[in-house]
SEFI-434329 format. One record per residue (C-alpha): residue in one letter; chain; x, y, z. Coordinates in Angstrom, 2 decimals. Example, Ala and Ser with C-alpha at 12.3 -4.5 7.8 and 13.67 -1.06 7.14 Angstrom:
2
[A,A,[12.30,-4.50,7.80]]
[S,A,[13.67,-1.06,7.14]]
***
This chain:
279
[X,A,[-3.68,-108.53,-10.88]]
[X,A,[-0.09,-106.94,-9.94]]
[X,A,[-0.46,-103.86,-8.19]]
[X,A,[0.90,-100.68,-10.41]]
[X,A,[4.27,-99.05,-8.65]]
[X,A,[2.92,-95.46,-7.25]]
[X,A,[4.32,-93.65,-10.02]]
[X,A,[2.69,-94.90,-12.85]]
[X,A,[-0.65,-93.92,-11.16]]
[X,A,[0.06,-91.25,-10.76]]
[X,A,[1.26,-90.19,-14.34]]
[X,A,[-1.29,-91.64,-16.85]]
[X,A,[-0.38,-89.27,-18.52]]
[X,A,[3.34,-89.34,-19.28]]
[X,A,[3.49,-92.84,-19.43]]
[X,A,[0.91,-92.54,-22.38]]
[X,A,[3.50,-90.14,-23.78]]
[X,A,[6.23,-92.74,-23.72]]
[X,A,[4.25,-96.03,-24.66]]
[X,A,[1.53,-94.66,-26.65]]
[X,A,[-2.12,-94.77,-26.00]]
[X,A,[-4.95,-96.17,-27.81]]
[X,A,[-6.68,-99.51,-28.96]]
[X,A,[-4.35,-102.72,-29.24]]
[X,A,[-4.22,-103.97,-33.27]]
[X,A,[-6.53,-106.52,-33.89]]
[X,A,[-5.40,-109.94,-33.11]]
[X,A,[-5.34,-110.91,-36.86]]
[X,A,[-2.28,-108.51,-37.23]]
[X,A,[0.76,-109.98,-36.71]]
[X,A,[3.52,-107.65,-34.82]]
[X,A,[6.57,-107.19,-36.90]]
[X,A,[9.84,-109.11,-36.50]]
[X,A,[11.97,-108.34,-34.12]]
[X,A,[15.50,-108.22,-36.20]]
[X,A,[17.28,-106.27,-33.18]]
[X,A,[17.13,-103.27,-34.81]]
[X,A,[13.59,-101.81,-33.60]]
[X,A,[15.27,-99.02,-31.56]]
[X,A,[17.39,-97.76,-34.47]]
[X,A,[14.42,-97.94,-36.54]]
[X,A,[12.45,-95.91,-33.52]]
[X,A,[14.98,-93.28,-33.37]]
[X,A,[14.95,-92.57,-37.22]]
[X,A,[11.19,-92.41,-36.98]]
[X,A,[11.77,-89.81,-34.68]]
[X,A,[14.19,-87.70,-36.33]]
[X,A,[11.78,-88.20,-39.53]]
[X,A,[8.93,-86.41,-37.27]]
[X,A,[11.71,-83.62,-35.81]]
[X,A,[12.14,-82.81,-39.56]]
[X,A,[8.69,-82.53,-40.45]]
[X,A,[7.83,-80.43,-37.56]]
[X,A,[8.98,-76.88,-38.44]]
[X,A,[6.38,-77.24,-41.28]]
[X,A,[3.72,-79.62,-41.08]]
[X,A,[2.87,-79.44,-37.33]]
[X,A,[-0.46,-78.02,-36.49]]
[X,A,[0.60,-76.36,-33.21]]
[X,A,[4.46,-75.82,-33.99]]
[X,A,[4.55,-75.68,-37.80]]
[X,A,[4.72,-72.21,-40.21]]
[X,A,[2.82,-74.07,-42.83]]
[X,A,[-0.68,-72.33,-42.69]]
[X,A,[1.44,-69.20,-41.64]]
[X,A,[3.16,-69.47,-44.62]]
[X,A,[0.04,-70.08,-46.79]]
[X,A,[-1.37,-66.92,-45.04]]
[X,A,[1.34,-64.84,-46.36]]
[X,A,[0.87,-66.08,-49.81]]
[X,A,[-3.13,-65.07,-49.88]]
[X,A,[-1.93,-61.38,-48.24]]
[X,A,[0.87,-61.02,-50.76]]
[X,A,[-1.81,-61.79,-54.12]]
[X,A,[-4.70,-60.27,-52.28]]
[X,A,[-6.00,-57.42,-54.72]]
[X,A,[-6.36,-53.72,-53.72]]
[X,A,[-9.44,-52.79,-52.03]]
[X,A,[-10.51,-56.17,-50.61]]
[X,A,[-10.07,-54.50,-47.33]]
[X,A,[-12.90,-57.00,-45.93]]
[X,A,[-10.70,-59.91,-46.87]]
[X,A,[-7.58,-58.17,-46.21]]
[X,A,[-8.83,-57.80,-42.49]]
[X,A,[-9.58,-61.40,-41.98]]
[X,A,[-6.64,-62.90,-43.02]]
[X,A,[-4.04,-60.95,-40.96]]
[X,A,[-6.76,-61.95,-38.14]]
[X,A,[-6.12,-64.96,-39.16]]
[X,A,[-2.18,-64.64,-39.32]]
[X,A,[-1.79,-62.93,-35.93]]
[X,A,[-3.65,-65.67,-34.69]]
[X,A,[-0.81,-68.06,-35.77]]
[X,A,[1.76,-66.10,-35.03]]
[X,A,[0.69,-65.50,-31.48]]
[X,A,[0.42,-69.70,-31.34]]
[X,A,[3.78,-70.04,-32.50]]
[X,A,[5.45,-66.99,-30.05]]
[X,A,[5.76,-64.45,-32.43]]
[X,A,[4.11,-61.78,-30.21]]
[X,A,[5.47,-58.67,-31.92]]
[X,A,[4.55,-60.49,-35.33]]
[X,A,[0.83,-60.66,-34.14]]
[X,A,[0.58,-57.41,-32.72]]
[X,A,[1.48,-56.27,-36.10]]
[X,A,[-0.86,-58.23,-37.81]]
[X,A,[-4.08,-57.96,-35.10]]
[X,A,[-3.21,-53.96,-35.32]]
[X,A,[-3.76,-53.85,-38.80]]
[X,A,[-7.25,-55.57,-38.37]]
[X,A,[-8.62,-53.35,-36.02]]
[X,A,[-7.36,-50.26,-38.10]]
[X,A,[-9.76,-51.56,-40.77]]
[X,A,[-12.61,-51.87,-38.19]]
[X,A,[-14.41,-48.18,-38.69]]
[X,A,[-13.91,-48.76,-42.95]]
[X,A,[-15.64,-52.43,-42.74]]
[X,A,[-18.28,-51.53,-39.90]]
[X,A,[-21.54,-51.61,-41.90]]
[X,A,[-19.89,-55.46,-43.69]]
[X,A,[-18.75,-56.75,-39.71]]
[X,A,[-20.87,-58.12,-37.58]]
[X,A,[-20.70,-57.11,-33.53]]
[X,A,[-18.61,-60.57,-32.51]]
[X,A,[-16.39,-60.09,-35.25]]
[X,A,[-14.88,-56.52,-34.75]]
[X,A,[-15.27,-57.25,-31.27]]
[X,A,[-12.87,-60.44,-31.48]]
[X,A,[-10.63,-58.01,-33.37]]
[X,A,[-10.43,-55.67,-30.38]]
[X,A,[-9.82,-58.67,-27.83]]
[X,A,[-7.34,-59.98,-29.82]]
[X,A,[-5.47,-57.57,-29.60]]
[X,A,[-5.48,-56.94,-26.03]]
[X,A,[-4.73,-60.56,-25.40]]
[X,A,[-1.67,-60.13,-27.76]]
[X,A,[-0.39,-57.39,-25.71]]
[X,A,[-1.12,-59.26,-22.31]]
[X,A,[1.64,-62.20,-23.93]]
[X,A,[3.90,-59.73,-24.44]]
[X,A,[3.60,-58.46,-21.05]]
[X,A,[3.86,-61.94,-19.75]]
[X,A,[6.56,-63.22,-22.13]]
[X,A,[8.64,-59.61,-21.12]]
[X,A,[8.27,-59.93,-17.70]]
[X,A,[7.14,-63.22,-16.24]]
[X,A,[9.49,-66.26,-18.24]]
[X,A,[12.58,-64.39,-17.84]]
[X,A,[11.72,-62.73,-14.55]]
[X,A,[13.66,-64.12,-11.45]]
[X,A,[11.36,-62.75,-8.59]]
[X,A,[9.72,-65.18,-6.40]]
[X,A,[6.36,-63.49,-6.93]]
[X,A,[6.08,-62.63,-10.63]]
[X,A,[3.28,-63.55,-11.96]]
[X,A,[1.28,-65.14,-9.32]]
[X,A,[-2.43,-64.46,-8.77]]
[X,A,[-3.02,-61.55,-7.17]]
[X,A,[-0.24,-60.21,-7.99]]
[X,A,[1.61,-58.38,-5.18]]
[X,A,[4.18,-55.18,-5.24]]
[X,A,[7.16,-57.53,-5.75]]
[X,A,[5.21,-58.96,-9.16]]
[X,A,[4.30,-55.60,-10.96]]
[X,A,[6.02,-55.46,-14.11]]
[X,A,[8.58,-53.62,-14.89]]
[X,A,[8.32,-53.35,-18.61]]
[X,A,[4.39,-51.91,-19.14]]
[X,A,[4.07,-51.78,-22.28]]
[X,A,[2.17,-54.70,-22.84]]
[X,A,[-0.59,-54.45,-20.04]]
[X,A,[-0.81,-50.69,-20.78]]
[X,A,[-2.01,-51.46,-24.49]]
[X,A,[-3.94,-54.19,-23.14]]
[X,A,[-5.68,-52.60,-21.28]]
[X,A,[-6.57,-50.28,-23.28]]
[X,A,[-8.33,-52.72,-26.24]]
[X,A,[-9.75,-55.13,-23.36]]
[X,A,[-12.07,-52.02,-22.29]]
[X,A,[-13.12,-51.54,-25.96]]
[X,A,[-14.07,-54.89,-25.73]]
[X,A,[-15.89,-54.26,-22.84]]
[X,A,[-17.47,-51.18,-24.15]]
[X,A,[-18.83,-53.09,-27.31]]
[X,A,[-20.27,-55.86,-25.89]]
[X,A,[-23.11,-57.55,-23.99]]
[X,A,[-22.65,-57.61,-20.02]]
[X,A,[-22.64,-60.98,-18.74]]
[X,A,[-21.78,-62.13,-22.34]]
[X,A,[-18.78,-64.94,-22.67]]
[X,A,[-16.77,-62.34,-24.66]]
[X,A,[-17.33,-59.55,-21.83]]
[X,A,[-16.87,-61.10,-18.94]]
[X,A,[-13.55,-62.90,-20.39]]
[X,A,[-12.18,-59.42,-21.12]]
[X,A,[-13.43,-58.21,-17.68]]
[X,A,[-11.72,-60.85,-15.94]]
[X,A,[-8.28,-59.83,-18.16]]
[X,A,[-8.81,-56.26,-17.81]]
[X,A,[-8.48,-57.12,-13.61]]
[X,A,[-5.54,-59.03,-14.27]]
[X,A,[-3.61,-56.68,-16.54]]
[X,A,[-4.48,-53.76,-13.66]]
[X,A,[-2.78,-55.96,-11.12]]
[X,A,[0.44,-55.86,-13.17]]
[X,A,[1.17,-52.48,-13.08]]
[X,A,[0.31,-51.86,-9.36]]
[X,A,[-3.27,-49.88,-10.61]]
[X,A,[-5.53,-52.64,-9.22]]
[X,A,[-8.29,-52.29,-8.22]]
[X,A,[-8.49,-48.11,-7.95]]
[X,A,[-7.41,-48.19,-11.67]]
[X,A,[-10.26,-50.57,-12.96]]
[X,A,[-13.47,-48.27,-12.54]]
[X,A,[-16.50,-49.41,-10.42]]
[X,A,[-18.38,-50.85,-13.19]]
[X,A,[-15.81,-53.60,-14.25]]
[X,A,[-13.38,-54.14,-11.25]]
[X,A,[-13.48,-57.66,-9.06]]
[X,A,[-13.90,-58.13,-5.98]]
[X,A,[-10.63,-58.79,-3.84]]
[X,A,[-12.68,-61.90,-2.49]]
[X,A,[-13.09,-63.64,-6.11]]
[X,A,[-9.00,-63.72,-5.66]]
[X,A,[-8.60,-65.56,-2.41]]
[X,A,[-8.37,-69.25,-2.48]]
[X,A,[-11.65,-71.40,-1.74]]
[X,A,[-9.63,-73.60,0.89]]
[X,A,[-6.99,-72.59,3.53]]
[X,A,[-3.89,-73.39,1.71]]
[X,A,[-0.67,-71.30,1.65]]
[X,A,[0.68,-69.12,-0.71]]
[X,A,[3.45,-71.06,-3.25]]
[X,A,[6.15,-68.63,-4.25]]
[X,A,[8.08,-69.44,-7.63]]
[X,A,[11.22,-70.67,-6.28]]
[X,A,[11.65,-72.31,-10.19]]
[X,A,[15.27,-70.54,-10.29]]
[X,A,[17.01,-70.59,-7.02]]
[X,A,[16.25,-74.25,-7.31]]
[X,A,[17.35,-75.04,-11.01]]
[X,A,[13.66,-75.73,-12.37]]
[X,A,[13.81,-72.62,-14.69]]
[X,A,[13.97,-75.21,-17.43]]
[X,A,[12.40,-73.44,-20.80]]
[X,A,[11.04,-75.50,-23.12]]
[X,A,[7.36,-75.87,-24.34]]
[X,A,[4.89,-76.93,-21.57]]
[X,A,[3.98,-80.55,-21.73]]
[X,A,[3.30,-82.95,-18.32]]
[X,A,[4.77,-82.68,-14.95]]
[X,A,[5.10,-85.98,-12.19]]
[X,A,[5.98,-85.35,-8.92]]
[X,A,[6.68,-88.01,-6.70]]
[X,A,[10.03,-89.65,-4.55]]
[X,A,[11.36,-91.43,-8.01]]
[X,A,[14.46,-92.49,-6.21]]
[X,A,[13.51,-93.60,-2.66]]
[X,A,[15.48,-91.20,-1.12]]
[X,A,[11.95,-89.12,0.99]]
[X,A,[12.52,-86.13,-1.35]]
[X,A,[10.37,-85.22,-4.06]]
[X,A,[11.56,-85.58,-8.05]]
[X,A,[10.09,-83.58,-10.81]]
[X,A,[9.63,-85.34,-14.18]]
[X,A,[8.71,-82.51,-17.15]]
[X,A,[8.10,-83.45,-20.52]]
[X,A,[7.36,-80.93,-24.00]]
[X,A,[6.06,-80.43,-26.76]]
[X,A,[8.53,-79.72,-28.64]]
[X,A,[9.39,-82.96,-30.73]]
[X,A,[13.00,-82.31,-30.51]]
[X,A,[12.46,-82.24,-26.72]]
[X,A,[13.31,-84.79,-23.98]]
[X,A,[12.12,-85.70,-20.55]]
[X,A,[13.71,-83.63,-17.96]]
[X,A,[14.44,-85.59,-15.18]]
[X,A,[15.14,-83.11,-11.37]]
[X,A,[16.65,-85.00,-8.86]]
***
């Protein structure tokens, strides 16, 4: 058997994204006829899906969103039980789809309806509610202060002075509904010690960690520290013209070119995308 050039072992993974993966057609179907015009007939296919996307998408799409709104806009008065678990259900889409502020919205009014529906909610659900919430606020903080940011250590675990944000509004509300979360549920619980972990996390943003935390829920600076000695990577993503935004997809690294520098190959979700190619 041919040996595999280096870079297709190492990205499985993106060449799956560019050949397609999955079982061969069964031998009794015959491929179709080449009549030259397969890559015009690709590209259309393409476009067709590009189209289709803003809608019908599961992860990119506004068609459940949309669908959500409807049920809000007929729902009757005094439903407040239903009422609370679809805009749960909305500001969960909207928070998949980047609309942070949108979610916020949506998760807030949920949790106002918390105390009205307690005796008809079980523990998990208003609990969910809460951490919602503060996970909403912790993408804002992110999305306010870590894409856009330019500084070499924004957003790197711990975070240091040079990576404290300097818009708090989202890890100050965060941190306020990840404690309620806390508060309302069971310690050692997958729920609690999520929110635990968060709560750390949105401390360490605004320079409060770990004085700010409280003995009961704050992490030891040793749980931070990396298992192996390896050195500290800074985000050098702008100086060096990686700052590329799209929607996450797969990264290669490797010497594409031959030249004994390393390439970066990213690729994204977005179907309207292409592969970014960093020489």
């Amino acid at each position: 058997m041919a040996r595999l050039p280096k870079w297709i072992t190492l990205c499985p993974a993106l060449i799956g994204t560019l050949i397609g993966c999955g079982e061969s057609p069964p031998p009794s179907v015959p491929p179709p006829a080449d009549d030259g015009r397969g890559h015009e007939r690709m590209v259309s296919f393409l476009a067709q899906i590009q189209r289709r996307t803003a809608q019908e998408n599961p992860f990119l799409g506004t068609q459940q969103t949309m669908a959500l709104h409807q049920q809000l806009t007929g729902l009757a008065p005094g439903d407040d039980a239903l009422r609370l678990r679809l805009n749960y259900e909305l500001g969960t889409q909207e928070l998949r789809q980047g609309d942070t502020r949108a979610a916020i919205e949506r998760f807030q009014v949920a949790y106002d309806l918390l105390d009205e529906l307690e005796s008809e909610l079980t523990d998990e659900q208003a609990n969910l509610t809460r951490f919602q919430l503060g996970v909403a606020y912790l993408r804002l903080g992110e999305a306010e202060n870590c894409i856009m940011a330019d500084a070499s250590e924004a957003c790197l675990i711990p975070v240091r002075p040079a990576g404290v944000h300097r818009k708090p509004e989202g890890s100050s509300n965060a941190i306020r509904y990840l404690r309620e979360t806390l508060d309302h549920s069971e310690p050692d619980g997958r729920l609690h010690l999520t929110a635990r972990w968060l709560l750390n996390i949105a401390h360490m943003t605004l320079g409060s960690w770990p004085e700010g935390v409280g003995d009961e829920f704050v992490i030891p600076a040793a749980a931070f520290e990396p298992g192996a000695n390896t050195p500290r990577f800074r985000n050098v993503a702008n100086p060096t013209g990686l700052d590329a935004f799209n929607l996450a997809g797969g990264v290669c690294i490797d010497d594409f070119d031959g030249d004994d520098l390393l390439d970066v190959v990213t690729s994204t979700w977005d179907t309207g995308g292409q592969l970014l190619y960093f020489r």
